[in-house]
NUPA-493592 format. One record per residue (C-alpha): residue in one letter; x, y, z. Coordinates in steps of 0.001 Angstrom, whole numbers, padded with zeros to 6 digits, always signed. Each point is the difference from the previous one (the first is absolute). Layout:
BEGIN
AXYZ
...
//
This chain:
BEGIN
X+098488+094124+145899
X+002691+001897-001172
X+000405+000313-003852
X+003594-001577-000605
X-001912-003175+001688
X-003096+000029-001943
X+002059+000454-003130
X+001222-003394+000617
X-003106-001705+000691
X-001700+001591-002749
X+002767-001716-002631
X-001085-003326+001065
X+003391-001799-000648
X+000316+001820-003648
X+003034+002591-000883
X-000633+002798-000266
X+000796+000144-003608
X-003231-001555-000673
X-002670+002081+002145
X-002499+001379-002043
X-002153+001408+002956
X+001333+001280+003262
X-003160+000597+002334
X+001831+002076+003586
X-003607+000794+001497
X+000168+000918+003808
X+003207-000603+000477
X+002330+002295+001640
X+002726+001969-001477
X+003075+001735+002439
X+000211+003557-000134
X-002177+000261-002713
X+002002-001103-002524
X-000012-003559-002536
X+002329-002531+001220
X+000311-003648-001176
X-000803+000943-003559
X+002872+000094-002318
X+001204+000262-003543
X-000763-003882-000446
X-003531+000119-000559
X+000452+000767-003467
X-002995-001472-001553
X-002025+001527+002878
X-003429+001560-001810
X-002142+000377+003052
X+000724+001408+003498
X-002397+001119+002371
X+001438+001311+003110
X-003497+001147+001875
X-000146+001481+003720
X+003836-000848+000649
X+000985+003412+001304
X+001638+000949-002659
X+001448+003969-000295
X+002870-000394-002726
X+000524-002054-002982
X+003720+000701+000059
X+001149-003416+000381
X-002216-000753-002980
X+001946-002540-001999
X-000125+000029-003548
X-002810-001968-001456
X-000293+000438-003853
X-002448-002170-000215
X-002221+001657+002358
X-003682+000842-001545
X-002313+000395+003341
X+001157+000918+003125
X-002257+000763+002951
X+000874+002260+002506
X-003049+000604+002040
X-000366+001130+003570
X+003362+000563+000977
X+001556+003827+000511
X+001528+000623-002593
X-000208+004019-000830
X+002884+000152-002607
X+002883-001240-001848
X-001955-001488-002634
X+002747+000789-002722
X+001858-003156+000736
X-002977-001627-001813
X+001198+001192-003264
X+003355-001309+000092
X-000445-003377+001634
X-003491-001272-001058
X-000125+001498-003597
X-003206-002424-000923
X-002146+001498+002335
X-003354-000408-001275
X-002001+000029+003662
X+000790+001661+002639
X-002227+000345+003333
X+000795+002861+002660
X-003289+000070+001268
X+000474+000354+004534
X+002741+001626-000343
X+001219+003922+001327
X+000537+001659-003414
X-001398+003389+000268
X+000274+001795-003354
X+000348-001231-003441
X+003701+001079-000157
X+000748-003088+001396
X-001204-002203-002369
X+001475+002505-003311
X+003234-002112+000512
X-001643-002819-002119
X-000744+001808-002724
X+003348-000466-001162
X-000090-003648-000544
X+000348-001009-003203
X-003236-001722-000110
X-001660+003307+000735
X+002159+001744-003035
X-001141-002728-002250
X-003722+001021+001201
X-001051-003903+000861
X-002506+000049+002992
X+001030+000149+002934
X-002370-000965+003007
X+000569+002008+002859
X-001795-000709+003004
X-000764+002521+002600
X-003476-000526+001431
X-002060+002651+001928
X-002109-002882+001400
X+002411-001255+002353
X-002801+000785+002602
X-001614-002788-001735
X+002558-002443+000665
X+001349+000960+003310
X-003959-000381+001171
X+000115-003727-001457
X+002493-000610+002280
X-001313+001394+003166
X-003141-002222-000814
X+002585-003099-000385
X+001228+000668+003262
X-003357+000685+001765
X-001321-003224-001351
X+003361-001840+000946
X-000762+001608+003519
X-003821-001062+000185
X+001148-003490-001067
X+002686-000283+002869
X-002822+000816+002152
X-002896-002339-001063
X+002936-002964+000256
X+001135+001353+003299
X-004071+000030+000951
X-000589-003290-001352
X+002867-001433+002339
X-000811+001428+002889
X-003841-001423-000470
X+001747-003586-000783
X+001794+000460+003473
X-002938+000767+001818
X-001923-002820-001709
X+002192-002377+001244
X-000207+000936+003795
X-003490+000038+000239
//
């Protein structure tokens, strides 16, 4: 599903004005870049745009009211300085799956003003995405053996019947 479509479902007949929470999980994003998302989500305090593809937040709108934002397994590797200018309330922010090599990367947030008034700011990174990415192949393989006890069970219904 592409994410200006999800977008829609996911505001379930409200404006946007009113969204709180914006939940863009597995959804895909063209080019790897936002789209859908504008300046109207103004009282917009979560947004968790996980596995879309992601690779720039330039078309990041402005969200002031912004606190956590999750970012996680997409491929993103830079441009993280538009976070300080358009999401100023930052308090969370998870980059964990994604291609940032060095810590350079991630100096661009030290100049939001949240870090200058030296509140807390939890960044996310994880080294155990090994962890994660194994949950999932064990989701799948499970999914798998499932499709094939139910495929097994049907064909033992079918010869049941003829005999």
């Amino acid at each position: 599903m592409e994410m200006k479509k999800k977008i829609n479902l996911e505001l379930r007949n409200r404006s946007p004005e009113e969204v709180t929470e914006l939940v863009l999980d597995n959804c895909l994003c063209v080019n790897g870049e936002i789209e859908g998302l504008n300046d109207t989500f103004k009282e917009l305090e979560f947004l968790s745009m996980a596995n879309v593809e992601l690779s720039s937040l330039a078309r990041l709108p402005s969200l002031n009211k912004l606190r956590k934002l999750e970012l996680s397994d997409n491929i993103i590797s830079g441009g993280l300085e538009v976070l300080a200018e358009k999401c100023p309330n930052l308090t969370y922010l998870n980059l964990s799956g994604n291609k940032i090599k060095d810590l350079s990367t991630v100096e661009a947030l030290m100049e939001m003003k949240m870090m200058k008034r030296k509140r807390k700011m939890k960044l996310v990174h994880r080294k155990d995405m090994r962890k994660r990415r194994r949950k999932r192949r064990m989701r799948m393989r499970m999914k798998m053996k499932m499709k094939q006890v139910q495929s097994w069970e049907r064909e033992k219904r079918k010869w049941a019947s003829h005999t």
